[in-house]
Residue, then its C-alpha position, 0 to 999 in steps of 0.5 A: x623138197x629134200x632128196x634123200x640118198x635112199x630115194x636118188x638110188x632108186x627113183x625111177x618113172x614106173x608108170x604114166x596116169x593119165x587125169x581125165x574128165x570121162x573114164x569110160x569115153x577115155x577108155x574106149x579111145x585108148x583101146x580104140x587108139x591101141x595104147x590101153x596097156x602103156x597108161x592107166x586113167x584116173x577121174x579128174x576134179x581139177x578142170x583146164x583149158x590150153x596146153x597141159x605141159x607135156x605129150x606123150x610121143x610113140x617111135x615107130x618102125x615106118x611110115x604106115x605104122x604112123x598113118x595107122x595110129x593117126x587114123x585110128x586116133x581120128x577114128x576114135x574121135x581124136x583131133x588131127x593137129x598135124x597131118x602125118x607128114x615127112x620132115x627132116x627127121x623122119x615122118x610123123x604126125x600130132x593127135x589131141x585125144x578127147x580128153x585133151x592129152x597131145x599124142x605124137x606119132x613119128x619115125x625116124x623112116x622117110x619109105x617103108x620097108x614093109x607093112x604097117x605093124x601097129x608095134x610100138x618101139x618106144x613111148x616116150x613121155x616130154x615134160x615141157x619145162x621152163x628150164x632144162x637144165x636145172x629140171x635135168x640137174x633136178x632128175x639127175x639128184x632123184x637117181x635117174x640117169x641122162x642118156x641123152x642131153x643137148x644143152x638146155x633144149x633137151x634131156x632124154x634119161x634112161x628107161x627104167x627096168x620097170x617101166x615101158x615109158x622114157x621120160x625127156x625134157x623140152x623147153x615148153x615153148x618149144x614144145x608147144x610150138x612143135x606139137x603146133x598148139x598155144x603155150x599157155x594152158x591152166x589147170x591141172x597138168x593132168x598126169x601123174x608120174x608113178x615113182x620106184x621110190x617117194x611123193x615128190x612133185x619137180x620144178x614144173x609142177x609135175x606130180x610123181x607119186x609111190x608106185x603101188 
């Protein structure tokens, strides 16, 4: 598609939809998993199997915060793909809500240096993409700017005003591997980007649509 000057200056990622086969399950998951106010949750007609492409990852302040979040997934009926664990970077764990979207918990924190707060510090939205490069250059055209990039495994653009959510790009492959779940995947995506400026659709198949 075309990019306008008009839509480059002023696109930017105003919201997240989340595409499900059960609204009310949905909603009370994500009341119950405390994230409710960062979505908005849309029925879906298109069925899929497999990795959907994408995962929303929630930074928070400690280690017990991120046990909290993963305990109050599997509470509500998520499944644990990864158990909250230490790592190189931090401590963190992987869900799969009930609706099939993969959510990850993380810190960059190895000890706490206080209770669990249950706040959220940042909800950052990874396209699993084929080429990060060109999605990256793709992004760039529509208006957004790279905060952070590390050749063609990963692109960070800046947060909008308008928007609680960070968008990032990651190899799909890797990815997947990360969240510890096959690649392959069919169907719908199951998201829907809300855009400050037009209708497009990027490189991988994401779909972005006019804020209302």
């Amino acid at each position: 598609m075309a990019t306008t000057t008009s839509a480059a200056a002023h696109t930017s990622l105003a919201s997240v939809t989340l595409e499900v086969a059960d609204l009310g399950a949905a909603r009370r998951f994500y009341d119950a998993f405390g994230v409710d106010t960062y979505i908005r949750l849309r029925a879906s007609e298109v069925r899929s199997t497999g990795f959907r492409g994408f995962t929303l990852a929630l930074t928070v302040s400690g280690p017990a915060t991120v046990d909290g979040y993963v305990a109050a997934a599997a509470d509500a009926g998520a499944t644990v793909l990864k158990p909250a664990a230490k790592s190189l970077w931090g401590y963190g764990g992987v869900v799969r809500a009930p609706d099939g979207t993969i959510w990850k918990i993380a810190t960059s924190a190895k000890k706490d240096t206080g209770p669990a707060t249950g706040e959220i510090d940042e909800l950052v939205l990874l396209l699993g993409v084929e080429d990060v490069k060109a999605t990256k250059q793709f992004y760039v055209g529509r208006g957004l700017t790279v905060a952070k990039s590390f050749g063609g495994k990963y692109t960070e653009f800046a947060s909008g005003a308008s928007s609680p959510v960070k968008l990032a790009l990651y190899k799909r492959r890797a990815l997947a591997k990360d969240l510890g779940v096959p690649a392959d995947g069919s169907g719908s995506h199951h998201i829907v980007l809300g855009s400050t400026a037009d209708t497009f659709t990027d490189p991988d198949g994401f779909a972005w649509e006019a804020a209302a």
